[in-house]
C-alpha positions as CSV (number, residue, x, y, z in Angstrom):
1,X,12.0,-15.9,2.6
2,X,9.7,-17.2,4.8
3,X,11.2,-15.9,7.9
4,X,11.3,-12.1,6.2
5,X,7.4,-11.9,5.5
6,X,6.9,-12.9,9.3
7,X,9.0,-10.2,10.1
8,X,7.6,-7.8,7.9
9,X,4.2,-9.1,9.2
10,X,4.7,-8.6,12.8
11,X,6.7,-4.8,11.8
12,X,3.1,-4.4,10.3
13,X,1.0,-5.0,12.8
14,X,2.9,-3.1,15.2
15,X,2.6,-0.2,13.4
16,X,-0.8,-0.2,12.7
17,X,-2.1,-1.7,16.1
18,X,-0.2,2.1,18.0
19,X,-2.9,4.3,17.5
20,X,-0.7,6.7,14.9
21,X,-2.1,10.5,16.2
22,X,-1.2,13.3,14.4
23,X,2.9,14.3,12.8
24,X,4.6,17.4,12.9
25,X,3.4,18.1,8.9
26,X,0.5,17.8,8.0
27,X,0.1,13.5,8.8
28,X,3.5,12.9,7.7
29,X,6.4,12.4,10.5
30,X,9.3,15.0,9.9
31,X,11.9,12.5,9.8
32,X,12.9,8.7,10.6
33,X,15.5,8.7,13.2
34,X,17.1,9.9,16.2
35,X,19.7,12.2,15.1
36,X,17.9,13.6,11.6
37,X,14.8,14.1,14.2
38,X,17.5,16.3,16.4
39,X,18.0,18.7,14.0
40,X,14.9,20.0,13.3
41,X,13.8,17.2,10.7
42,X,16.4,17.7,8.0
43,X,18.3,15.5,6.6
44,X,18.7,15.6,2.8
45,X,21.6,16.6,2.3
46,X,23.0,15.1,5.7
47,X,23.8,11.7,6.0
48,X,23.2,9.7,9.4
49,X,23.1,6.5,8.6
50,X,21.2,3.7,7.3
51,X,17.8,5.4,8.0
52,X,18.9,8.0,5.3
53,X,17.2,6.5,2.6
54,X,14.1,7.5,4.0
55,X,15.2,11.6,3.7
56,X,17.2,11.3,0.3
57,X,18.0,7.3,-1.3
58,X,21.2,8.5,-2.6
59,X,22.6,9.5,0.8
60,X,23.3,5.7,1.1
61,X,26.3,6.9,-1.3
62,X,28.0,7.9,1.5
63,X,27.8,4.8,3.9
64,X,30.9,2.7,4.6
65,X,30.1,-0.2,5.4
66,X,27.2,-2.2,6.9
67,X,24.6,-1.8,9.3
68,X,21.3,-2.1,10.9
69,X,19.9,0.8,13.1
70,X,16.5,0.7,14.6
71,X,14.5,3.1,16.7
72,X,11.0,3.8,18.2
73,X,9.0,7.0,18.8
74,X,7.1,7.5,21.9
75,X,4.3,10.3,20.5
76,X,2.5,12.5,22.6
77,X,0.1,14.5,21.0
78,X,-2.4,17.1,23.1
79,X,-5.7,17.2,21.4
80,X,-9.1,18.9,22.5
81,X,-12.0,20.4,21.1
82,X,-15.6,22.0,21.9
83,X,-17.4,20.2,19.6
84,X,-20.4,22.2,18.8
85,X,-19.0,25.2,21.0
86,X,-19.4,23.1,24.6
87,X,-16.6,22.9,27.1
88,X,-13.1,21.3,25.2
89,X,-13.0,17.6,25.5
90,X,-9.4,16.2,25.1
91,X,-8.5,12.9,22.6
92,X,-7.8,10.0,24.2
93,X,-5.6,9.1,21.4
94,X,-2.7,10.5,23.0
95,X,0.0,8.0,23.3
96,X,1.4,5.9,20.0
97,X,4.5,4.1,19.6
98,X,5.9,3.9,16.1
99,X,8.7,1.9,15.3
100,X,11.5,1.7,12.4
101,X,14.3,-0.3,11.1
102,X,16.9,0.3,8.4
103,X,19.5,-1.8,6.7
104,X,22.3,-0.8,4.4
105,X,25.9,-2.2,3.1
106,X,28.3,-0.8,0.7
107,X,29.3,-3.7,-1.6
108,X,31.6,-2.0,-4.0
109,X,33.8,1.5,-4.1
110,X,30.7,2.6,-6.0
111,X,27.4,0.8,-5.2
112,X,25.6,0.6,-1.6
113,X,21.9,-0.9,-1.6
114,X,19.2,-1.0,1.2
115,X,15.8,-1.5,2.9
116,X,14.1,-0.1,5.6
117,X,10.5,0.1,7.4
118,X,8.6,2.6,9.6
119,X,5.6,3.8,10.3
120,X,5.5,7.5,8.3
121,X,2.5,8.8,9.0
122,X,-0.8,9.0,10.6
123,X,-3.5,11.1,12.2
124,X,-6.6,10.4,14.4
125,X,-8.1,11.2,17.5
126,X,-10.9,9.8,20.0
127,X,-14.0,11.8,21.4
128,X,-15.7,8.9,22.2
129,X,-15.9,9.7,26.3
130,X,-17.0,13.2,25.1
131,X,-20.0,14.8,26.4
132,X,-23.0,14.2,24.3
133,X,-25.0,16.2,24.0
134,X,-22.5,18.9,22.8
135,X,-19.8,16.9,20.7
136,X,-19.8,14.6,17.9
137,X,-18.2,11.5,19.8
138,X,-15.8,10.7,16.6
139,X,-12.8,7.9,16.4
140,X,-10.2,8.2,13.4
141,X,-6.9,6.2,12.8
142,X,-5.1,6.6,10.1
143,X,-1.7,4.4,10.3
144,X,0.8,4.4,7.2
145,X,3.8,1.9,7.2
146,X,6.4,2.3,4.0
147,X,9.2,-0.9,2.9
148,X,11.6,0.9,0.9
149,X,14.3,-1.1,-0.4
150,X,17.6,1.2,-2.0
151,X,20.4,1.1,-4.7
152,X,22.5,4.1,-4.6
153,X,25.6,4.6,-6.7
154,X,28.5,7.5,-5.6
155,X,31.5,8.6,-7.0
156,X,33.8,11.2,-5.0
157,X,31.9,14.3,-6.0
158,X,28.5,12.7,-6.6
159,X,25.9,10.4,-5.6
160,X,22.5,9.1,-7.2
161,X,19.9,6.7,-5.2
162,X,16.7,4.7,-6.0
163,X,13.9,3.4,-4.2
164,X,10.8,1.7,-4.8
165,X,8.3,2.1,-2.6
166,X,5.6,-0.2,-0.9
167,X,3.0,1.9,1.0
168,X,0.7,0.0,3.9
169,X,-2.4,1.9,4.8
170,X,-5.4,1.3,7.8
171,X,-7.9,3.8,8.0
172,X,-11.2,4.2,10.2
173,X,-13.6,6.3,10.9
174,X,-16.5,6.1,13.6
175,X,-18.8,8.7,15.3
176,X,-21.8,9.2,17.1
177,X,-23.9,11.9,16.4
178,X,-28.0,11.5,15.8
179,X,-26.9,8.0,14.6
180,X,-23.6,5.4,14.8
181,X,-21.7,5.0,11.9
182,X,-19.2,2.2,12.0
183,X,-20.1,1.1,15.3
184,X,-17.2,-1.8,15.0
185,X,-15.1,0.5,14.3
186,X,-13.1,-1.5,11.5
187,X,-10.7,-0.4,9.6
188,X,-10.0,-0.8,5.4
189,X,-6.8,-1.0,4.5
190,X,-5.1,-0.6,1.2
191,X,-1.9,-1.6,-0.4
192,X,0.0,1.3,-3.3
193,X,3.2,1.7,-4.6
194,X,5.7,4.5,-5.4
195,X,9.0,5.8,-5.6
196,X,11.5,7.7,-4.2
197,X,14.7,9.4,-5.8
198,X,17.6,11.7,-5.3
199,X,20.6,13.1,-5.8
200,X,23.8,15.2,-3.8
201,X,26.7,16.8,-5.2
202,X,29.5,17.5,-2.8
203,X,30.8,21.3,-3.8
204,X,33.4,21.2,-1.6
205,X,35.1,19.0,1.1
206,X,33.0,20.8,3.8
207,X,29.4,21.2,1.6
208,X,27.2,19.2,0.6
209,X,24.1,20.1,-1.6
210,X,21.1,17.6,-2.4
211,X,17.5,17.0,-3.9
212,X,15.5,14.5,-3.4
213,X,11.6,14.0,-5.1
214,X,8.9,11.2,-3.5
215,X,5.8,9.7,-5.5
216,X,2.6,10.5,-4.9
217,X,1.6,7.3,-3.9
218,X,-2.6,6.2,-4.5
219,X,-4.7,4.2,-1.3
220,X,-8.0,3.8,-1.2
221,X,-10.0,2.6,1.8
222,X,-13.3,0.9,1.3
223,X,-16.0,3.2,2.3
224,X,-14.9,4.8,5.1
225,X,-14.8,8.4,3.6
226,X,-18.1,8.1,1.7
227,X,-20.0,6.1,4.4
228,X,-19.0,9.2,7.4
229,X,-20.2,12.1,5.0
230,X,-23.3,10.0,4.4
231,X,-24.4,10.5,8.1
232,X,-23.8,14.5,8.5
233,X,-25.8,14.9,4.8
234,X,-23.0,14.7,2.4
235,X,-24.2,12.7,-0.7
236,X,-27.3,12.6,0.3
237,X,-30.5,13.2,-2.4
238,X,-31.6,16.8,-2.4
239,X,-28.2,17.9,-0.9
240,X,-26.6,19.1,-4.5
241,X,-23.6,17.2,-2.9
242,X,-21.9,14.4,-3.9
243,X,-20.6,11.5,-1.9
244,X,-17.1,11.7,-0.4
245,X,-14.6,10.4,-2.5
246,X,-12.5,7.2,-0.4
247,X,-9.3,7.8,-1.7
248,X,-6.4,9.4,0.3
249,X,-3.3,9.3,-1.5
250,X,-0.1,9.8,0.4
251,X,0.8,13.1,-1.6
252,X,4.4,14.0,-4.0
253,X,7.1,15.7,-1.8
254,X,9.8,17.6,-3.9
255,X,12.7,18.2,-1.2
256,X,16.6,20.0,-1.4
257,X,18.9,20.1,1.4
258,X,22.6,21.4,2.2
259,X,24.7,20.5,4.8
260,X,27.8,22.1,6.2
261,X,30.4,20.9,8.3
262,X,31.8,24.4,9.8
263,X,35.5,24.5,11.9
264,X,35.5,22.6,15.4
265,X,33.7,19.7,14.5
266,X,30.1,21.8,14.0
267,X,27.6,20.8,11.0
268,X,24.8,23.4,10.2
269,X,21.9,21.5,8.3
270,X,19.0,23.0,6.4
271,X,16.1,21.2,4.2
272,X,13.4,23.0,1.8
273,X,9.9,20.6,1.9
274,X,7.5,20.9,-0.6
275,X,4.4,18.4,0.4
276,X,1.7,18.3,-3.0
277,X,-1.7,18.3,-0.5
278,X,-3.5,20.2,-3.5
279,X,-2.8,17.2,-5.8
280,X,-3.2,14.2,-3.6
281,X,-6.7,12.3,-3.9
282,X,-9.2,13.0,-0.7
283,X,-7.0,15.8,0.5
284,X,-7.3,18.2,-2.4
285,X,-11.4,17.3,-2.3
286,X,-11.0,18.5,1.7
287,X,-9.2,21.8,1.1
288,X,-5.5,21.1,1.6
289,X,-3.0,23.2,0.4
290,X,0.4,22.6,-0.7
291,X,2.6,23.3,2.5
292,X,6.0,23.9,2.6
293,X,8.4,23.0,5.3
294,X,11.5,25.1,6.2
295,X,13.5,23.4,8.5
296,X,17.3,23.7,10.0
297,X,19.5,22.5,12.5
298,X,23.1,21.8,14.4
299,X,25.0,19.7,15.6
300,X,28.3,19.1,17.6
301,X,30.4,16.1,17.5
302,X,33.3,15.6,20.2
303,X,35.0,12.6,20.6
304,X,32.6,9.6,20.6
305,X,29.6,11.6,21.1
306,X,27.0,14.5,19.9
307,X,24.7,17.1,20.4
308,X,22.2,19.0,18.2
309,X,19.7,21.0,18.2
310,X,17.2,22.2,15.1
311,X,13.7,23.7,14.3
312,X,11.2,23.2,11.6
313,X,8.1,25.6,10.4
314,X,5.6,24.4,8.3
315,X,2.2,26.3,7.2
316,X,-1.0,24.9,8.3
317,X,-2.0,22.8,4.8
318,X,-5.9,22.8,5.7
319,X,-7.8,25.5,4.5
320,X,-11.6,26.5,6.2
321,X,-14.7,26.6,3.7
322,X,-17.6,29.5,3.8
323,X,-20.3,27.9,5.3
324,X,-22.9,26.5,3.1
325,X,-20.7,26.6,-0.4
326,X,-20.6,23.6,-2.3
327,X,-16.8,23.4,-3.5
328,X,-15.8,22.0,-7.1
329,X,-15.8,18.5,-6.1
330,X,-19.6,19.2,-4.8
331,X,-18.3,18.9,-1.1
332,X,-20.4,20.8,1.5
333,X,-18.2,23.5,3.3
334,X,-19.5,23.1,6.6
335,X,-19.0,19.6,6.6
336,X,-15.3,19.7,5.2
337,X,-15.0,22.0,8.3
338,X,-16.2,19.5,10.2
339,X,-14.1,16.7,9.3
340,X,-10.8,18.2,8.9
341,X,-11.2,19.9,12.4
342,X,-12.8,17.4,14.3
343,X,-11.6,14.4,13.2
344,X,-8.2,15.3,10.9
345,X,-6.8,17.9,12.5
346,X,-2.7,18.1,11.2
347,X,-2.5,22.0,12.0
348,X,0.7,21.8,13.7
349,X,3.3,25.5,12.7
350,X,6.5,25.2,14.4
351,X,8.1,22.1,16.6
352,X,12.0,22.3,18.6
353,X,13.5,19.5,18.3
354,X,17.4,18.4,20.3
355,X,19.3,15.3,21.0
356,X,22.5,13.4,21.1
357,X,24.4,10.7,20.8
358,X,27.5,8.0,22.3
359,X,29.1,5.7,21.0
360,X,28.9,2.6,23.4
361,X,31.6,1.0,21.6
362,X,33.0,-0.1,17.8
363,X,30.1,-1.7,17.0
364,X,27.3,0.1,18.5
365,X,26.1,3.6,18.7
366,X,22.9,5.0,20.9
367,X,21.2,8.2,19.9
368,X,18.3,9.6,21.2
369,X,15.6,12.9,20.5
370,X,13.1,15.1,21.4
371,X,10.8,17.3,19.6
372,X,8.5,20.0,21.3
373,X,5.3,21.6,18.9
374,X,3.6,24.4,20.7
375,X,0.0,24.9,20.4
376,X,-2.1,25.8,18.0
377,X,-5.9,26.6,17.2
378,X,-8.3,26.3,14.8
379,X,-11.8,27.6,14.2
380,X,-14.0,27.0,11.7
381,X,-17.6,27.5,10.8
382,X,-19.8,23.5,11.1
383,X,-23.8,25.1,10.8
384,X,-24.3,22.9,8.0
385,X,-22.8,19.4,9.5
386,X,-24.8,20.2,12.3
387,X,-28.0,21.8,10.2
388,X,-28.1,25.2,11.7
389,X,-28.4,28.3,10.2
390,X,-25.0,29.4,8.7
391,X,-22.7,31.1,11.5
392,X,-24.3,30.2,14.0
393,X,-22.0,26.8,15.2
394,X,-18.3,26.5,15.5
395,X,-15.7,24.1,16.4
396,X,-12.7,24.8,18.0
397,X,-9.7,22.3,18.3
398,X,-6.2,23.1,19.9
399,X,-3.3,20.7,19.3
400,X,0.0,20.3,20.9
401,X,2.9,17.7,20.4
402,X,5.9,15.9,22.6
403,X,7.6,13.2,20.8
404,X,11.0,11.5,22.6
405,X,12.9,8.6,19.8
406,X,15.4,6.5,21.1
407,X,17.6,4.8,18.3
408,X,20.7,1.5,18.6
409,X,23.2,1.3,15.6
410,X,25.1,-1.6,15.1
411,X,28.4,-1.8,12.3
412,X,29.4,-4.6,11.5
């Protein structure tokens, strides 16, 4: 017991020591693993391995036999913005590794269990080297690391899995504007719990349908939130606003899924994403929306290796206040601009994602993935985080993504 909470420990810190950027929806990563990550994020209704659970519990239902498979992600996110309309300053927060590890074992013709970590989610950026006298020079991390341990049950039409779930969160802000807040830059962290589960029905020998429903899961992080909307006016007496809330709950995902496996060894893959922003704590007070993901993909499997190739679309969740409007949570608008912009920008559309895989030999497999995330731009209205007269400052931020995953699977 002893030697699995140092492990977990050390998983921990690795996780939240990478400097998590931004994911490909909203903060949250669009899948766990190589070969779900190849085709476009999807994976509900697709099983892959042990690092199913995370996508759909009950897809365990379909393991046969045991296994561990762990991966890391090198993320590359492209960040800039103009701050108070000077020249674009890019993040330094550009480069995070974030790692995961899954177990499963089938232990009768009906039962498989689990447990896996990885890091899930995150956003943040660094403006600290930016220009002064035109930007806010902000730093955010937010880092997320999920245990979820697995019991899934299966018959030969059916399968139903469970999973508990034991959220880690770091989160902290820091900026310089006409004064420092945070200088240390230290991080609160916070500890919640959830649950994840599913369900597939095989229709056929060839299709495969699935659901799958996550908890909203509740974090609070000291007084990061409240303490960085002190220092642009939010709260303050005489401003007819109210502090900033400091929770930030990881928000209910409702998710269904088919998979296909077509003549000549070809599955076709599509998931249906539908992430709760508008009901999760802190982002519903900042003006998320509920977004929904669309993503599909394919994949080719000859002998002892394969190829795929998917896409995924989801809408931007962050919605821009009027300037100057006090919303129902008696947040300011321009400064809700401000902070979702500046310092939380998760704005990313569309992403391609491909990859492959070889089996190295009876025991192990290697898989690997990339996923490309053109850029995109938003513009929002920041006069009263900045106290000018209303339209009269913007702030501009474009974001791009590469991400490459490299996975090992060993059966035993």
């Amino acid at each position: 017991m002893k030697l699995n909470k140092i492990v977990v420990s050390m998983f921990a810190a690795g996780v939240m020591s990478s400097s998590l950027a931004h994911a490909t929806n909203g903060d949250t990563m669009m899948a766990v693993g190589s070969e779900n990550t190849a085709l476009g994020g999807t994976g509900v209704a697709h099983y892959v391995g042990a690092e199913s659970t995370f996508a759909n519990p009950a897809m365990l239902g379909k393991s046969t036999g045991k296994e561990v498979t762990g991966g890391v992600v090198l993320f590359r996110p492209n960040v800039a913005n103009d701050g108070m309309g000077g020249v674009a300053a890019s993040s330094s927060a550009n480069t995070s590794y974030i790692p995961d590890i899954s177990f499963s074992n089938r232990i009768s013709d009906n039962l498989s269990y689990g447990v896996a970590m990885a890091g899930i989610a995150g956003m943040g950026v660094d403006y600290t080297g930016a220009p002064a006298n035109t930007h806010v020079r902000a730093k955010t991390t937010l880092s997320i690391l999920k245990v979820v341990p697995t019991i899934a049950y299966n018959t030969e039409s059916y399968g139903l899995g469970f999973s508990p779930v034991l959220q880690y969160g770091s989160l902290a802000i820091s900026y310089t504007a006409t004064a420092t807040v945070n200088p240390g830059q230290s991080a609160s962290t916070h500890t919640g719990y959830g649950f994840t589960m599913g369900g597939y029905y095989n229709a056929s020998t060839a299709l495969t349908l699935a659901a799958a429903y996550n908890s909203k899961i509740k974090m609070s992080y000291g007084n990061q939130l409240s303490a960085a909307g002190t220092g642009f006016g939010q709260g303050v007496a005489g401003s007819g606003t109210r502090a900033f809330a400091d929770t930030l709950d990881q928000p209910a995902e409702i998710k269904a899924g088919v998979s296909y496996a077509a003549a000549n060894n070809f599955t076709v893959t599509a998931d249906y994403r539908l992430i709760q922003w508008a009901s999760a704590g802190g982002y519903k007070e900042f003006g998320w929306k509920d977004q929904t993901v669309v993503a599909v993909g394919g994949k080719y499997a000859g002998e002892g290796y394969w190829v795929g190739a998917g896409y995924n679309n989801s809408n931007n969740p962050i919605g821009a206040f009027a300037n100057g409007a006090v919303n129902q949570y008696g947040n300011n608008g321009g400064i809700v601009n401000m902070f979702n912009n500046l310092m939380f920008p998760g704005i990313i559309n569309n992403s391609y994602t491909l990859g492959g895989g070889y089996t190295l030999n009876k025991s192990f497999d290697l898989a690997a993935s990339a996923v490309f995330s053109p850029k995109v731009t938003s513009r929002v209205d920041i006069s009263d985080a900045m106290a000018q007269a209303p339209g009269t400052t913007f702030n501009t931020t474009t974001h791009s993504q590469q991400s490459y995953s490299i996975s090992l699977r060993y059966k035993f």
